[in-house]
N, C-alpha and C positions, 0 to 999 in steps of 0.2 A: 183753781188759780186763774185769774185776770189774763187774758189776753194784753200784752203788752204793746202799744203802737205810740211812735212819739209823734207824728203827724195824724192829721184823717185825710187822705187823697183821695178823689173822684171815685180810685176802682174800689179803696175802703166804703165808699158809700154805693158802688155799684154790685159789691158782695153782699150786701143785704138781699138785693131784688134778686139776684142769681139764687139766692139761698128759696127766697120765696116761690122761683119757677123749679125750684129743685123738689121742694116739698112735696109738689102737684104731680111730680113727675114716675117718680120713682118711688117702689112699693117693697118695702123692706121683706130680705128673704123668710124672717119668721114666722111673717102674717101668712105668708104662703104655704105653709106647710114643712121648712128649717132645714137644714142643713143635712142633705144624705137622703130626702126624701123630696127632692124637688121635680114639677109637674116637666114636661118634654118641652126643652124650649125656654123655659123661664131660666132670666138672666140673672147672674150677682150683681149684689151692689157693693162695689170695689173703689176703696179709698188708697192717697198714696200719701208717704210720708217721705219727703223729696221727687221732686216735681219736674225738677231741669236734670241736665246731664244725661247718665245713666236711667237713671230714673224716670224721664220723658220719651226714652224706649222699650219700657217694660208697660208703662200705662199704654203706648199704643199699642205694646204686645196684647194687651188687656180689653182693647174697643171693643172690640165684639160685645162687652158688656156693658152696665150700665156703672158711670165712673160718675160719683153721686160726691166726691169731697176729697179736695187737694191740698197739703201742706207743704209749705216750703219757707224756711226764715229769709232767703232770697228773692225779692219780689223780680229783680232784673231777671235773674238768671231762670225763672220758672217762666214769665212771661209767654214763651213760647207754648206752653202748657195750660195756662190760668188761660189762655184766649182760645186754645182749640177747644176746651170742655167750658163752654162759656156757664152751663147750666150746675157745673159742681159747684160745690162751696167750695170757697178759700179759706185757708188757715196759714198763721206761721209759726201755733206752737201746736204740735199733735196733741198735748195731754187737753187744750181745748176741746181740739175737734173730736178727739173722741168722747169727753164729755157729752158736748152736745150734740153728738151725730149717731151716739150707741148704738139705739135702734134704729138708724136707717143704713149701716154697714153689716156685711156680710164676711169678711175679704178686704186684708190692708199687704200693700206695697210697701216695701220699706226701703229706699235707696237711696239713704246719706252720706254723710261720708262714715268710714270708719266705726269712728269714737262715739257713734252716736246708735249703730244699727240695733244694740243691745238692749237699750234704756226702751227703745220705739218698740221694738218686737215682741217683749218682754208687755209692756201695758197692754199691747194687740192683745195678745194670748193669753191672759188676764182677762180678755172681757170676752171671751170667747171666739175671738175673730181666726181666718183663716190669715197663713201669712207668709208671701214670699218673698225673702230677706236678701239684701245682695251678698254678693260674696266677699271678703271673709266673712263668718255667720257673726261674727264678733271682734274685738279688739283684745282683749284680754282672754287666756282660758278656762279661767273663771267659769266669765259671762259666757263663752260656748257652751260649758259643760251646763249653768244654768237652763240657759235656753234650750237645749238638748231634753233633760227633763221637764220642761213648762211645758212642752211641745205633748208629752207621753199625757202628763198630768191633765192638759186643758183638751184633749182630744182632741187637737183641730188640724186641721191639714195645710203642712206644709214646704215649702221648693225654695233651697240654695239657690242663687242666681250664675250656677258654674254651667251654661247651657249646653256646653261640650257632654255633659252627661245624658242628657236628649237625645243622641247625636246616634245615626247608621254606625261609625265610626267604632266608636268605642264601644258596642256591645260585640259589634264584628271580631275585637282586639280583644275582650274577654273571652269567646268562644274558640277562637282561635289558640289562646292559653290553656283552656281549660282540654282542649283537644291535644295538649300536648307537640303543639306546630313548630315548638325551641325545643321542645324540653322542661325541665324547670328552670326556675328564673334565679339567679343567685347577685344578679345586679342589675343595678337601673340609675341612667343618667337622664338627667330632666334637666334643662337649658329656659333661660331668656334672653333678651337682648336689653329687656328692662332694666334699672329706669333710664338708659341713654337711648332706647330705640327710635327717639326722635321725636313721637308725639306729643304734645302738648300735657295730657298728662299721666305723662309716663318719663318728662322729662324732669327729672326729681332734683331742687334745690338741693346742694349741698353744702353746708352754711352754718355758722352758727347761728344766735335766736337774734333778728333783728333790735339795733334800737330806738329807729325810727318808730312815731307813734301818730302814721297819719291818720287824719279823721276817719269814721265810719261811714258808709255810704249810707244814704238817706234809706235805698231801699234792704238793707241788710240788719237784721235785728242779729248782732254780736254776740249777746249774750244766752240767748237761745243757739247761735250755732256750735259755740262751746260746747253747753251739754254739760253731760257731768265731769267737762275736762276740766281741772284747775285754771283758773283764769289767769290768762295774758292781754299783754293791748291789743288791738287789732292793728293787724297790716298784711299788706295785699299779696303778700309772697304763700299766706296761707289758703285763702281761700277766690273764687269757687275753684281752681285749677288743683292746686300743687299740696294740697294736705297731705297727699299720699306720703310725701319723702319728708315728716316731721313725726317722730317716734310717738308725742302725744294725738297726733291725729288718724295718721295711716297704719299701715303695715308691711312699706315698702313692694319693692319688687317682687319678692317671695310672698308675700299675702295680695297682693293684687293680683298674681300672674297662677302663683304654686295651686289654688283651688284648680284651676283650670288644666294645669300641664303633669302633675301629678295625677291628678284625678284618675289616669288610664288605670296607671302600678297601682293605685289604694285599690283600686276594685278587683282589677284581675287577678291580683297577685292577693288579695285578700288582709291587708297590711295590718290594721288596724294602728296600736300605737307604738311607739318607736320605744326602744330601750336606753338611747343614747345617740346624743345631738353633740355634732363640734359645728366647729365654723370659722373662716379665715373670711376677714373684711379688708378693704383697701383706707379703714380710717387710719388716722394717725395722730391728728392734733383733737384735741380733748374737749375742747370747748366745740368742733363742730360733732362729733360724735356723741356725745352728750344729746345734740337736740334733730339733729337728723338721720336720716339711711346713710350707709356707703355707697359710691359711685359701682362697686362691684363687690361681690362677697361669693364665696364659695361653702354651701353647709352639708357636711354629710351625716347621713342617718343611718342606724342600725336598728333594723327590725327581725325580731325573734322569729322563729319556725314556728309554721300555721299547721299542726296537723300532717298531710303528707307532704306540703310544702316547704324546703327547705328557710333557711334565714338568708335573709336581704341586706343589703346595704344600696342605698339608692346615694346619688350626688346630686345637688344642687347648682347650678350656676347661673350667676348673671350679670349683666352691664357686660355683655357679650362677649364674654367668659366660652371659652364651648369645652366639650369633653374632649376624652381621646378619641378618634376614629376608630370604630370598631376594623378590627380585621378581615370581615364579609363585605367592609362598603369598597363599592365600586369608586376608583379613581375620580371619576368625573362628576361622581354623588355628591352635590353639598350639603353642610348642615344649615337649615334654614336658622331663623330668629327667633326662633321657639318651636321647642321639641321634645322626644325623648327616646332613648335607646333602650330594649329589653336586653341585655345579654343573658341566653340561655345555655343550657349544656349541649344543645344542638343546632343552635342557629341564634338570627339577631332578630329583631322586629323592631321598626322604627316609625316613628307617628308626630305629625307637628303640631299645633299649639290646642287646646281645648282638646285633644285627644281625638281630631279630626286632620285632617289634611293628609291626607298619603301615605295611611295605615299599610305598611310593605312590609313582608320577610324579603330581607338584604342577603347577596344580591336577588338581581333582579330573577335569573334563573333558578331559583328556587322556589320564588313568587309561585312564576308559571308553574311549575312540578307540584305546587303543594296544594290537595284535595280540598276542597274546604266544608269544613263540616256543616249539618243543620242546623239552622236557626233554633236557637234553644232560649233567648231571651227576648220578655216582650219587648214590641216596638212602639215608639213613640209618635205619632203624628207629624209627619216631618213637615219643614217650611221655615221659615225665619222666627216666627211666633211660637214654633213647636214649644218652650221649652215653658214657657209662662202661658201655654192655653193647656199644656198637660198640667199644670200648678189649678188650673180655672176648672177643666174633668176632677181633676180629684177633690175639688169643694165641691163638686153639683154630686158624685157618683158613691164617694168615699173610699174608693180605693185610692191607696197613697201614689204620690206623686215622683217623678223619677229620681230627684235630689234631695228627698226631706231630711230633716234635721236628724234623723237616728242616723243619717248615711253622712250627711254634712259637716254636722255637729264632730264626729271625730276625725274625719277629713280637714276640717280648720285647727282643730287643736294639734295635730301633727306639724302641719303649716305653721302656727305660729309658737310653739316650740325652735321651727330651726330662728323665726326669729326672738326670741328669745334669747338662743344661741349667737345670734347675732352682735346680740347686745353685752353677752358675755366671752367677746372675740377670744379664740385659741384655748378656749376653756372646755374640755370636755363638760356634757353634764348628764348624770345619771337620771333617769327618770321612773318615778314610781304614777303611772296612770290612775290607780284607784284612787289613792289621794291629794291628787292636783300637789306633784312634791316633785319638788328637784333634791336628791337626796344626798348631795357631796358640794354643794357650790349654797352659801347660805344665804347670800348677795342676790341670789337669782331670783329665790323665794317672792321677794316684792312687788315684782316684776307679773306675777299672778293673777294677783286679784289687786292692782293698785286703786287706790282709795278715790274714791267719788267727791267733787265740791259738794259743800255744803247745800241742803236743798234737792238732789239728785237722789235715787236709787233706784236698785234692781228690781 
């Protein structure tokens, strides 16, 4: 397929010569001896598919190596990114640049929004590329459970962008469980402040679907940032900020937030997938619920018994929602803006947002009393890059990386279960895992694997 551009501007005509000092520059990993067998030293060559944003923090997680070709349908918003790596190629449809870039990619980035991680990850790993996806791993749980097997199938290595799973933090908080520090665990509250917490975007339209139909920006190709979402007009309430709080784009607060604040319980507690998802939302008029998140929603889940580990029931909350105060916290203790509570048969353990910030058994005097066991899980590389240069070790070494998709992939389809729940407010729903089936709610069903525009697939 044609690269699409309705102009040619300067930097269209200065992406050739970049492309030409790229060629010169960089030595693709297979000439060198491939993937799992690379000489001491020798770098990837690492493309990204989303440029700006989120996206323009994981490529510079990534410098270390050689960043040989960049996509983005946003020319404004990538900018910042097309000019630090003057020597990549640019692209604004990946299914291009992977064409013509096959053999000089090793290792792709993938951090668009949403609705689009699936379609991009999914070609990666198809052509054998290495690939770390942001987080949610997908929009649909389908497309998880997809991507979960392409990952097994194409053998390539790959890292959820949940970096809290990197983290001192959270293997500390599994050893700790596993040592028996509570007890067993029989509940767990997981908290945000999302999407009112303030930030730009996090601060989620709640709205019905505009009908204003202002022009497209010159530097924005529309119809590539869709995807394979069904088409709408373009208008500026969507993108580059706020896709988050519009159901065909994001995944709200609980899929933006929940990879991260859940992530502690999925691991330590051993969770896998839930039996049964309710959920209470703040919507009420039909036409905004229909096309966006709620301002607040509460989802609870029930998780079956793991072996010698009893059955769970975890809580959701957000738009700054919090739990009840456990009965070990200290008066003066608050609950931060993202967090979550262990309640055990012997104590409490509390942890804030990514499964980092002030991993504590409550109170504080029992903190100090309690022995702490041996390190029993490996450690990550720590530092701010830790979590996407462990994602960079495990293409050069082939041992897997800390969040890959066998770990991710049903870590998100948990995640977007409760939103599903979401969408089916007050609705208990039954869940059958093996077959991607909600098995008492038929409504729900759709909501699965919803249908790709024409020209799109998986």
């Amino acid at each position: 397929m044609a690269e699409k551009r309705r102009t040619v501007s300067r930097r269209d005509l200065l992406r050739g010569t970049a492309g030409a000092v790229a060629a010169f520059t960089f030595v693709p990993g297979h000439v060198l001896g491939g993937v799992g067998s690379r000489p001491a030293g020798e770098k990837l060559n690492i493309a990204a598919i989303g440029s700006g944003g989120m996206g323009a923090s994981n490529i510079n997680a990534c410098s270390s190596e050689n960043i040989v070709a960049l996509c983005d349908v946003d020319d404004k918003n990538a900018a910042g990114t097309f000019n630090k790596f003057p020597n990549a190629k640019k692209y604004n449809d990946f299914r291009v640049m992977l064409d013509k870039e096959d053999k000089n990619i090793d290792a792709v980035i993938v951090a668009t929004p949403d609705h689009t991680h699936a379609v991009a990850a999914m070609a990666c790993m198809k052509r054998g590329k290495h690939v770390y996806c942001q987080k949610p791993l997908a929009h649909s749980i389908y497309e998880v459970r997809k991507l979960t097997e392409a990952a097994r199938q194409y053998k390539v290595q790959t890292q959820m962008g949940n970096q809290g799973h990197s983290s001192e933090e959270i293997r500390m908080l599994c050893e700790w469980i596993a040592d028996g520090a509570i007890g067993p665990v029989r509940e767990v509250y997981t908290w945000s402040d999302r999407p009112v917490g303030g930030d730009p975007w996090s601060d989620f339209p709640i709205m019905a679907r505009p009908k204003e139909t202002p022009p497209v920006p010159a530097t924005l190709d529309w119809d590539l940032w869709l995807g394979p979402v069904q088409y709408r007009p373009y208008h500026p309430i969507y993108c580059p900020m706020q896709w988050r709080g519009w159901w065909d784009f994001g995944t709200g607060a609980l899929g933006d937030m929940g990879c991260h604040i859940i992530d502690p319980a999925f691991w330590a507690l051993k969770l896998g997938a839930p039996t049964r998802v309710e959920a209470t939302t703040t919507h009420y008029q039909p036409e905004v619920a229909s096309e966006t998140y709620p301002r607040a929603s509460i989802v609870r889940y029930e998780f079956p018994s793991r072996g010698d580990m009893p059955a769970v029931k975890l809580t959701w909350f957000d738009g700054r929602l919090l739990p009840p105060r456990p009965k070990d916290l200290e008066p003066a203790r608050r609950l931060e803006g993202n967090g979550a509570i262990f309640l055990g048969d012997k104590g409490t353990i509390m942890h804030g947002s990514h499964g980092a910030g002030g991993v504590r058994i409550v109170p504080e005097e029992k903190m100090k009393a309690y022995k702490r066991p041996e390190k029993t899980l490996p450690r990550v590389r720590r530092g701010q890059a830790g979590h996407e240069q462990d994602w960079v070790r495990a293409c050069k070494d082939g041992r897997p990386a800390s969040s890959t998709f066998d770990y991710g992939g049903p870590l998100t389809e948990a995640v977007l279960l409760g939103v599903l729940a979401m969408r089916m407010k007050d609705t208990p729903l039954e869940w059958d895992p093996v077959n991607l089936k909600v098995t008492n709610v038929d409504e729900a069903q759709k909501h699965i694997n919803p249908p790709y525009r024409e020209g799109w697939t998986l």
